[in-house]
C-alpha positions as CSV (number, residue, x, y, z in Angstrom):
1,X,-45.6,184.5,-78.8
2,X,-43.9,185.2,-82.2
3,X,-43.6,188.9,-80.8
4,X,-41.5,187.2,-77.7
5,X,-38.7,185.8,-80.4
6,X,-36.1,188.3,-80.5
7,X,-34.6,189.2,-83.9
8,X,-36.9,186.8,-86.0
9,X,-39.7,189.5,-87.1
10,X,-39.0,189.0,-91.0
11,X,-39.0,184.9,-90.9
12,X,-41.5,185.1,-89.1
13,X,-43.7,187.5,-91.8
14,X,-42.5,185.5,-94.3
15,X,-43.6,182.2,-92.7
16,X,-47.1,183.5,-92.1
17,X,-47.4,184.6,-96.3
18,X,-46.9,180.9,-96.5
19,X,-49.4,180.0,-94.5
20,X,-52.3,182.0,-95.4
21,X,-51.1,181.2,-99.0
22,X,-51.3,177.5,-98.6
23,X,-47.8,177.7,-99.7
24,X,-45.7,176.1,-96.3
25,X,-43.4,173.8,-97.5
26,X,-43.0,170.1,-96.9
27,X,-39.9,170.4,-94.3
28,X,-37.7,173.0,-93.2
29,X,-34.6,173.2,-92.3
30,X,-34.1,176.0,-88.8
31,X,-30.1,176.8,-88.8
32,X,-28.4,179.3,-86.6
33,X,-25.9,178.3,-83.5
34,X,-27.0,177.3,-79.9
35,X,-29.3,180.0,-77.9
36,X,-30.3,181.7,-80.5
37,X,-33.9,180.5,-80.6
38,X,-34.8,177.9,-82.7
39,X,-36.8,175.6,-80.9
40,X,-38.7,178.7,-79.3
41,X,-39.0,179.8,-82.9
42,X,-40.9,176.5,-84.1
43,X,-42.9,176.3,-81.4
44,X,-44.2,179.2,-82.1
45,X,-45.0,178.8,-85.3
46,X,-46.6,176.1,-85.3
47,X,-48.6,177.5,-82.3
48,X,-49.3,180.7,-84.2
49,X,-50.1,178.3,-87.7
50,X,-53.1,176.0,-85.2
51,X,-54.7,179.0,-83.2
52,X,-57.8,179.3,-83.6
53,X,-58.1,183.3,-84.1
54,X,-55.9,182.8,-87.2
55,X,-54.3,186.2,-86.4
56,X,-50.8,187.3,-86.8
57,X,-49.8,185.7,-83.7
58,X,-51.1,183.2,-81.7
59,X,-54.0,184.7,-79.2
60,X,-53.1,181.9,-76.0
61,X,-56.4,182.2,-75.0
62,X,-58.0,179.5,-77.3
63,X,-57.7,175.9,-76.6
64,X,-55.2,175.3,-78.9
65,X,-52.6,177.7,-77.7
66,X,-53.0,176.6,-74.1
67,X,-52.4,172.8,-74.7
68,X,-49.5,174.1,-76.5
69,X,-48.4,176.2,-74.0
70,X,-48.5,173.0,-71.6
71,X,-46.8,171.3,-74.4
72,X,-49.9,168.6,-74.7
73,X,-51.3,169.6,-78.1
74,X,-52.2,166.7,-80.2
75,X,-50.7,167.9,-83.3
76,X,-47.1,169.4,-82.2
77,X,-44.6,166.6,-81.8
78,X,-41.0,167.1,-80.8
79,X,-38.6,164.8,-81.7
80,X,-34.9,165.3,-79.8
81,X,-31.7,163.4,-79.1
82,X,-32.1,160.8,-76.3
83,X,-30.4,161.4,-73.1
84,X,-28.1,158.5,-73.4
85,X,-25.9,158.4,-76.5
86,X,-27.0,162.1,-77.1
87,X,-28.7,160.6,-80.5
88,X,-31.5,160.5,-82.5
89,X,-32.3,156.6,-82.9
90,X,-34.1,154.6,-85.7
91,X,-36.9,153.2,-83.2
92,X,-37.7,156.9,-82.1
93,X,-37.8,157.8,-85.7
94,X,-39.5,154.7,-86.4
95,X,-42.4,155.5,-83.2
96,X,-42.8,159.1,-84.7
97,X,-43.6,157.9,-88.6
98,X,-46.0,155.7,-87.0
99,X,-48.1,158.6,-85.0
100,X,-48.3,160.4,-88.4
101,X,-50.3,157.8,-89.7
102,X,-53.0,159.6,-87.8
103,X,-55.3,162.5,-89.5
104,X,-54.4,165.6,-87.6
105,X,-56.9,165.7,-84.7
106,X,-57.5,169.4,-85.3
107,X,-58.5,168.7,-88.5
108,X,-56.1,171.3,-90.4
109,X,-52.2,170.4,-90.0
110,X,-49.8,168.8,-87.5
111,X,-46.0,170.2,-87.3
112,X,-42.9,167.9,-86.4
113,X,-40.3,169.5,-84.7
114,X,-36.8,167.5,-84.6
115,X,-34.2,168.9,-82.4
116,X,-30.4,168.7,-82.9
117,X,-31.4,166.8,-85.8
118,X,-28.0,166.8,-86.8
119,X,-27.9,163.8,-84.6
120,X,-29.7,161.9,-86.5
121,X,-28.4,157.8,-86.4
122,X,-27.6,156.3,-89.9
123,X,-30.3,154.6,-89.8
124,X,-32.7,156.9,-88.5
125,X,-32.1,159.7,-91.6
126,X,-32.4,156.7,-93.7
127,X,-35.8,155.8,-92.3
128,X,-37.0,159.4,-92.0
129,X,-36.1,160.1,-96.1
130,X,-38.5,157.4,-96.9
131,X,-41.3,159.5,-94.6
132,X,-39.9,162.7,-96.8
133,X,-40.0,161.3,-99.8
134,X,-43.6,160.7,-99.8
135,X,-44.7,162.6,-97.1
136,X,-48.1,163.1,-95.5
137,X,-49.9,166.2,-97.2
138,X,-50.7,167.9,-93.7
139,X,-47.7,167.6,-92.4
140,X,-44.8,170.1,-91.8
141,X,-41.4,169.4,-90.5
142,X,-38.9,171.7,-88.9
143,X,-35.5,170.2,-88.3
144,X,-32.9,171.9,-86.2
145,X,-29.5,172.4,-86.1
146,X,-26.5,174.7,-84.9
147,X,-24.3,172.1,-87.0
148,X,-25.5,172.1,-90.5
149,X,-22.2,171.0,-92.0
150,X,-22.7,167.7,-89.8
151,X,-26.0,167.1,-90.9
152,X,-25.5,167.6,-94.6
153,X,-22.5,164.8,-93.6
154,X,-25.0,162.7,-92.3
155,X,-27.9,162.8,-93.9
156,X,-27.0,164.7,-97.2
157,X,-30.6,164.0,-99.5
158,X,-32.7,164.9,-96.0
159,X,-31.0,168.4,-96.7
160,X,-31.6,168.3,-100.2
161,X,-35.4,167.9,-99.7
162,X,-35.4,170.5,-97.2
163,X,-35.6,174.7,-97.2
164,X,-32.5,175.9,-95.7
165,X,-33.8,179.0,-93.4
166,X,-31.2,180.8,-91.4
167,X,-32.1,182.4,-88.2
168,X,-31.1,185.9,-87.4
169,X,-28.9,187.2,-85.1
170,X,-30.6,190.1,-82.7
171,X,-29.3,193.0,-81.8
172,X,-27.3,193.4,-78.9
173,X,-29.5,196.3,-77.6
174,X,-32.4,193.8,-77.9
175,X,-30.5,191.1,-76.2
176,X,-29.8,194.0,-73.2
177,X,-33.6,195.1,-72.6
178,X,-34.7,191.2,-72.8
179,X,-31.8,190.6,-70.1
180,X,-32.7,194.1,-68.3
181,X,-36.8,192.7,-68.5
182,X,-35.6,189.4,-67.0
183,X,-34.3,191.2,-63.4
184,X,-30.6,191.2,-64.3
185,X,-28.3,194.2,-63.5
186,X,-27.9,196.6,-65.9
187,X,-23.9,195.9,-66.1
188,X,-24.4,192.5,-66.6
189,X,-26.6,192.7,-68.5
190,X,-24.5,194.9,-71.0
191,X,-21.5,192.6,-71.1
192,X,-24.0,189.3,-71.5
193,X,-25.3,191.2,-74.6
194,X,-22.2,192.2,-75.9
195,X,-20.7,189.1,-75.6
196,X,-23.3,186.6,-76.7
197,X,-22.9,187.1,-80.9
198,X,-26.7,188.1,-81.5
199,X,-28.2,184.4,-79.1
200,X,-30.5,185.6,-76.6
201,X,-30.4,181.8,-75.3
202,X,-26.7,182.3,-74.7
203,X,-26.6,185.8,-73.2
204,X,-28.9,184.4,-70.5
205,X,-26.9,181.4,-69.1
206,X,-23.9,183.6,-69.2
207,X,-25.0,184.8,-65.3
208,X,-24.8,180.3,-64.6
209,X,-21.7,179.8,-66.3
210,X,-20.1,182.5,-64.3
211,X,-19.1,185.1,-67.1
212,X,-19.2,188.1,-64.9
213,X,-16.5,186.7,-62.2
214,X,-14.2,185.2,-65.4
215,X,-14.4,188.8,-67.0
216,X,-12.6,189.9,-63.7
217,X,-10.2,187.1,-64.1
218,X,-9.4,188.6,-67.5
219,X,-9.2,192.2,-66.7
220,X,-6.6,191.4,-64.2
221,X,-4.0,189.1,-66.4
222,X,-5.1,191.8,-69.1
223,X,-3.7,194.6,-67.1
224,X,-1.1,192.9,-65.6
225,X,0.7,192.1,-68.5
226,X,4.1,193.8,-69.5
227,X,7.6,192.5,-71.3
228,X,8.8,190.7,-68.0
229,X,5.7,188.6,-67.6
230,X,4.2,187.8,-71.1
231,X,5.1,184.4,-71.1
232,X,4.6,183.4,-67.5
233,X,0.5,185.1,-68.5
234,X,0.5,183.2,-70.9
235,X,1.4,180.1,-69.3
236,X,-1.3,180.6,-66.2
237,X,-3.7,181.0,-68.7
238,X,-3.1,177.4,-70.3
239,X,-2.5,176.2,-66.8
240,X,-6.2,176.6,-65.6
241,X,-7.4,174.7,-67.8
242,X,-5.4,171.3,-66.2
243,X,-7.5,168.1,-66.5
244,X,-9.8,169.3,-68.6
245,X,-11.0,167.6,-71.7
246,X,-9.6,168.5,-75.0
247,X,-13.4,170.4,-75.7
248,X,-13.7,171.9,-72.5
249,X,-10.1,173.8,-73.2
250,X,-11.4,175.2,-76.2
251,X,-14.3,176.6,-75.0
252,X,-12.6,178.0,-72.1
253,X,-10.0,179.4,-73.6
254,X,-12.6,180.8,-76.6
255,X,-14.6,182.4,-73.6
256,X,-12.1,183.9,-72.3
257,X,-10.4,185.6,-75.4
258,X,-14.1,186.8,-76.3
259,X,-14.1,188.5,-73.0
260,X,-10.8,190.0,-73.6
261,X,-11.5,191.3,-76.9
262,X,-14.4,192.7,-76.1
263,X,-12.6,194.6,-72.8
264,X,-9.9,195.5,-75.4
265,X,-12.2,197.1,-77.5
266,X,-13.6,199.4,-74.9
267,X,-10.1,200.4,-73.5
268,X,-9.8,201.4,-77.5
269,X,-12.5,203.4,-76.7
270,X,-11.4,205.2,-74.0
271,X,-8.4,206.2,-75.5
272,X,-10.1,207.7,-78.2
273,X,-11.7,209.8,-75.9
274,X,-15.3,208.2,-76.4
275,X,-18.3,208.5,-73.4
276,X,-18.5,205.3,-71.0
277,X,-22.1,205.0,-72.5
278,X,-20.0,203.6,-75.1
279,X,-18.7,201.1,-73.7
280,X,-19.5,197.2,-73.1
281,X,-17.8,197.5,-69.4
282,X,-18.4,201.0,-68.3
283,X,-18.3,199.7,-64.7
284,X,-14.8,199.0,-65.0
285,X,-14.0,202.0,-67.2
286,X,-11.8,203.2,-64.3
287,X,-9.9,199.8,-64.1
288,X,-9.2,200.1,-67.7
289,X,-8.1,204.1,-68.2
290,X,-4.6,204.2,-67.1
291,X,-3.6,201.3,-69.2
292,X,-6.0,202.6,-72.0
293,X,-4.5,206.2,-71.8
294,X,-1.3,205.1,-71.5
295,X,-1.5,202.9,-75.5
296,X,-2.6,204.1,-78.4
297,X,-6.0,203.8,-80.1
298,X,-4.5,202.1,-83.1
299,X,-2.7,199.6,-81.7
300,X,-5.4,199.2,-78.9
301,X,-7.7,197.8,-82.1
302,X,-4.6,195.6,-83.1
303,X,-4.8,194.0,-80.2
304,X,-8.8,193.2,-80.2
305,X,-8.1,192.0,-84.1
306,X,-5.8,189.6,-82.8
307,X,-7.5,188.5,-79.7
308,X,-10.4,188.1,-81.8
309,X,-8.5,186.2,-84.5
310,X,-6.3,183.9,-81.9
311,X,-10.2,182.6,-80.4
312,X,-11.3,181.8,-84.0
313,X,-7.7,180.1,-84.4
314,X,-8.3,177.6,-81.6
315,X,-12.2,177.3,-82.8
316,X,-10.4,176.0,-85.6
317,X,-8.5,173.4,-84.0
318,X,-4.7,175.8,-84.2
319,X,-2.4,174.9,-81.1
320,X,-3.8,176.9,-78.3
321,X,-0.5,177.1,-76.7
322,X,1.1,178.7,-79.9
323,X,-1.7,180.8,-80.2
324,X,-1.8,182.0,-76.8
325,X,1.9,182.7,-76.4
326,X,2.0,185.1,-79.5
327,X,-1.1,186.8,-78.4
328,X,0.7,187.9,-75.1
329,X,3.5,189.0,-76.8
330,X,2.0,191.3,-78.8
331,X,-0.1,192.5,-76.0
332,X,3.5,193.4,-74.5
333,X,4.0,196.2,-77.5
């Protein structure tokens, strides 16, 4: 349901106005970055938009809502990058323009959802503009992307025909009770939250992708750091990411200075003298106090700055061993 969609509640309102207005528009353009609900989002919508109750949110008792529940309903298609190739291809495009010579079988709208459309082929956004430029009048299109720079590269007049709608981030006390409703530990549950900028999607494959047992990894080189050892740190921590691919050191090395500012920011915490129901990590407040005790507040929240500023540094492409290497150094002071 709508309801289910954390942290959409206003878009949501505002796409229903449209509705019962006869005011949708032709094709929409869903941006936000990975996990943080978009497909879920359209699905919905267009659920909620072909229910038969016409309510506020879809009932998922009527016909309608269960075929779309079993993802069978006659007018939803999804449209999304082929397994090989990762891409979007003309002849899928192509097979998809063709189904929408139909009437919608419902007899009031269909809705096309394209996913990572961003990865649209040349050719493909070419053939698809000529569908936008005269489209069908009951149809609605919702393209998706968590790369709207690439797709404005790609298929620049698709954008221009488009509404640009930007999904919102929830808040991390949402992302917590909808991790906490789900049957994961509260601590977990806490850190996923904190760490997952506002993407319910990405707080829950955090518990997969092994971010609790990393965080302990980080705590530990975090701690252990002093004058004698900054650079050898520094060094193990661009070691373990040998044979890895160019992308999968970024992200690795991102994930782990997210972590680490975010332990930071709760030993800057503690220092101030603020309640463990404060903190992100409060089951390893007692890890963190010495150290935290031992610095002061101030420079604790230098550090998370720069931690914090060296991961957007190597998002941006800046040499991670550079980066790195000054980071531990100043985590000496």
């Amino acid at each position: 349901m709508l309801a289910d969609i954390l942290g959409q509640d206003k878009l949501a309102e505002n796409f229903l106005n449209a509705w019962r207005r006869g005011r949708l528009a032709q094709a929409y353009i869903l941006s936000g970055p990975d996990g943080i609900g978009k497909t879920p989002f359209a699905a919905e919508l267009a659920k909620t938009f072909l229910c038969r109750e016409h309510g506020s949110d879809a009932c998922e008792q009527c016909p309608s809502c269960r075929k779309a529940n079993h993802g069978n309903h006659e007018d939803i298609e999804i449209l999304e990058p082929e397994t090989k190739g990762r891409v979007i291809s003309r002849d899928a495009v192509h097979a998809l323009i063709e189904a929408l010579r139909f009437k919608a079988r419902s007899g009031e709208h269909r809705f096309v959802i394209i996913r990572e459309a961003d990865r649209l082929q040349e050719a493909a956004a070419n053939h698809f503009l000529k569908t936008l430029e005269e489209p069908p009048t009951d149809v609605t299109f919702f393209l998706l992307t968590a790369r709207l720079p690439a797709l404005v590269q790609t298929a620049e007049t698709i954008v221009s025909r488009c509404q640009i709608v930007r999904m919102h981030r929830a808040a991390s006390a949402e992302i917590e009770g909808f991790l906490l409703d789900r049957g994961f530990a509260p601590e977990k549950a806490r850190l996923y939250a904190s760490l997952s900028d506002g993407c319910p999607g990405r707080a829950a494959n955090m518990e997969e992708a092994g971010v609790f047992e990393r965080r302990e990894r980080v705590l530990h080189r975090l701690l252990a750091v002093d004058r004698d050892n900054a650079i050898m740190a520094a060094t193990e921590m661009l070691a373990a990411n040998k044979g890895k691919t160019t992308t999968q050191t970024r992200e690795n090395h991102c994930a782990d200075l997210g972590l680490m500012a975010v332990l930071l920011r709760d030993m800057t915490l503690i220092a101030e003298g603020a309640d463990n129901s404060l903190l992100y990590n409060p089951d390893v407040a007692g890890k963190m106090k010495q150290r935290a005790l031992a610095s002061r507040a101030e420079l604790l929240r230098r550090h998370t700055l720069h931690a914090l500023e060296t991961r957007n540094n190597i998002e941006r492409f800046i040499n991670p061993e550079l980066a790195i290497s000054r980071l531990f150094l100043e985590l000496c002071n």
